[in-house]
C-alpha positions as CSV (number, residue, x, y, z in Angstrom):
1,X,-6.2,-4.6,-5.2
2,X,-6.9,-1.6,-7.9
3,X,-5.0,-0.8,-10.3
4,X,-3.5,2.5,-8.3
5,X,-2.4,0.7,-5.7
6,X,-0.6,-1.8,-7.4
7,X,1.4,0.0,-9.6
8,X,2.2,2.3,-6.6
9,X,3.5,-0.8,-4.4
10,X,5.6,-2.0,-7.7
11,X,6.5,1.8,-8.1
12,X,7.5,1.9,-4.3
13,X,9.7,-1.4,-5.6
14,X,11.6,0.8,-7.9
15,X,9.7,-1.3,-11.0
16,X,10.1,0.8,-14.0
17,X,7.3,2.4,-15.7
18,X,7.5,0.5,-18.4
19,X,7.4,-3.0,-16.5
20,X,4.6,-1.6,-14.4
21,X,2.2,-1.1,-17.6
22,X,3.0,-3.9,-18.8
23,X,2.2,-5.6,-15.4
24,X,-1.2,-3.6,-15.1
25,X,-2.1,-4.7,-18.7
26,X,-1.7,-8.4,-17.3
27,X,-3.0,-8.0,-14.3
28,X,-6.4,-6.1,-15.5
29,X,-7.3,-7.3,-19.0
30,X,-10.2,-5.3,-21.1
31,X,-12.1,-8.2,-21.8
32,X,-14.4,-10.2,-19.2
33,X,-13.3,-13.7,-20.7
34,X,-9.6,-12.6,-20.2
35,X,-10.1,-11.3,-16.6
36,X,-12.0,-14.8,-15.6
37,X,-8.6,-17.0,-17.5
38,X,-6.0,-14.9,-15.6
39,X,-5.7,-15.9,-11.3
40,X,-5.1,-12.1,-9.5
41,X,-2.1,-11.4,-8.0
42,X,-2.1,-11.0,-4.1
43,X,-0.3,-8.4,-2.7
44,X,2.1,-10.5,-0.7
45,X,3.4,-12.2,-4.0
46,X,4.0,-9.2,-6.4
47,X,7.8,-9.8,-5.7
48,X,7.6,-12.8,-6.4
49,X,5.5,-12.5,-9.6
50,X,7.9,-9.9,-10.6
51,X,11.0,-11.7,-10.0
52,X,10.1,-14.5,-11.6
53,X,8.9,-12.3,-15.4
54,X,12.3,-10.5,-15.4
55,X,14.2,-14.1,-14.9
56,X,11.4,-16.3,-16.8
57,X,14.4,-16.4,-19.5
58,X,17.0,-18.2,-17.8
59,X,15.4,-21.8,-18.1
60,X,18.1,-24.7,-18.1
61,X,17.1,-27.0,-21.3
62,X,17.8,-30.8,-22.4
63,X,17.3,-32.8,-25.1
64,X,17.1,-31.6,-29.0
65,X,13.6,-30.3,-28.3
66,X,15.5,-28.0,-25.4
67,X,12.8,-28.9,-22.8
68,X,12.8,-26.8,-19.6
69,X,13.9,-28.4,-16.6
70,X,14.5,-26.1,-14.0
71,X,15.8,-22.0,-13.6
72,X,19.3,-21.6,-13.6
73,X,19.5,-20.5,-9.8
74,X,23.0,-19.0,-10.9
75,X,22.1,-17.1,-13.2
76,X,18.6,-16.0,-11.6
77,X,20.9,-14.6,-8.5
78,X,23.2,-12.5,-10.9
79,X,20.1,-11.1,-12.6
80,X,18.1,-10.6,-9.3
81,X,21.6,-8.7,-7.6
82,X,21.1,-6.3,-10.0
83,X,17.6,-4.9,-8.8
84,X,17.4,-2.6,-6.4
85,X,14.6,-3.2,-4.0
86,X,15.7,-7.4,-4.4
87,X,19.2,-6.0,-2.9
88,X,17.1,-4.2,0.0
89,X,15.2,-7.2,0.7
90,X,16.4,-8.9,4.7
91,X,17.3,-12.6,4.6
92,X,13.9,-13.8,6.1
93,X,12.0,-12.4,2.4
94,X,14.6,-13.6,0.5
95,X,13.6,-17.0,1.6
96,X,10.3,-16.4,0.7
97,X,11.0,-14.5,-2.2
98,X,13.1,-18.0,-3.5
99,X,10.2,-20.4,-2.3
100,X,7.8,-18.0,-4.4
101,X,9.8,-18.8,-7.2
102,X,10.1,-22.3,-6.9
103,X,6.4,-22.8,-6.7
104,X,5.8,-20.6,-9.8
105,X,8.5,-22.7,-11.5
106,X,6.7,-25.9,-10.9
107,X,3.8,-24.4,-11.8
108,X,5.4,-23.6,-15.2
109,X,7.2,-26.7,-15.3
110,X,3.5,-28.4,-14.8
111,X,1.6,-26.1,-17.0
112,X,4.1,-26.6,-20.1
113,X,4.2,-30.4,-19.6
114,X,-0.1,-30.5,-20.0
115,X,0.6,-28.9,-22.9
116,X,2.9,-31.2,-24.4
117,X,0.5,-34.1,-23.5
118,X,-2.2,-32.2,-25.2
119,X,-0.5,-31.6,-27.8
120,X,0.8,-35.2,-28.7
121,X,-2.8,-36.2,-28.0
122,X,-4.0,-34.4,-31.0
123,X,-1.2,-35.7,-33.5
C-alpha cells in the first residue's frame, strides 16, 4: 500500500493528522535497514494497529518491576468508545477488531519477555 492510500484509509477513519504522520513515519522509514526491521501493515489490520497504539498505555502490571501482563480490556473499551469510526464499527469487526488486538498483545507480551531473557543473559 503507498503512502497516499494509507493515510487516506486512516483519514477516511477519522485518524487525526497528527496520528496519521506519525503512522506514515512508522510505516515508511527513510532508511533501507529500518524499512527491512519494520513488518508492513496490511490493509485489513490498520484498525487494529491503530487501536492497539492509542491503547498501548493501559497495560495491567505485577510485581515491583511492574511487568505487563495483559491490557486492561476495561479500560481499553472506555478509551476505544470514545473514537469515532471504532463507534461506527458493526458487531462482526468488532470481533475482529478485539482478536486483532489480542494477537498484537501476545506478540508484545512475547517480544518484551525475549528481551528480558536477553537481557538477564548478558548480566
Amino acid at each position: 500500500m503507498g503512502k497516499d492510500t494509507f493515510a487516506k484509509t486512516l483519514e477516511s477513519m477519522g485518524v487525526s493528522s497528527e496520528d496519521i504522520a506519525k503512522a506514515i513515519t512508522a510505516q515508511y522509514p527513510s532508511s533501507a535497514k529500518a524499512q527491512d526491521e519494520l513488518p508492513e501493515i496490511q490493509p485489513a489490520n490498520t484498525i487494529i494497529v491503530q487501536l492497539f497504539f492509542i491503547v498501548a498505555k493501559y497495560w495491567e502490571r505485577i510485581g515491583m518491576e511492574a511487568t505487563p501482563i495483559c491490557l486492561d480490556p476495561i479500560k481499553v473499551e472506555a478509551r476505544a468508545s470514545k473514537l469515532r469510526w471504532y463507534r461506527g464499527l458493526d458487531d462482526k469487526t468488532l470481533e475482529l477488531v478485539w482478536e486483532g488486538l489480542d494477537v498484537m498483545e501476545t506478540a508484545c507480551l512475547q517480544a518484551w519477555h525475549e528481551q528480558r531473557e536477553a537481557n538477564k543473559s548478558k548480566q
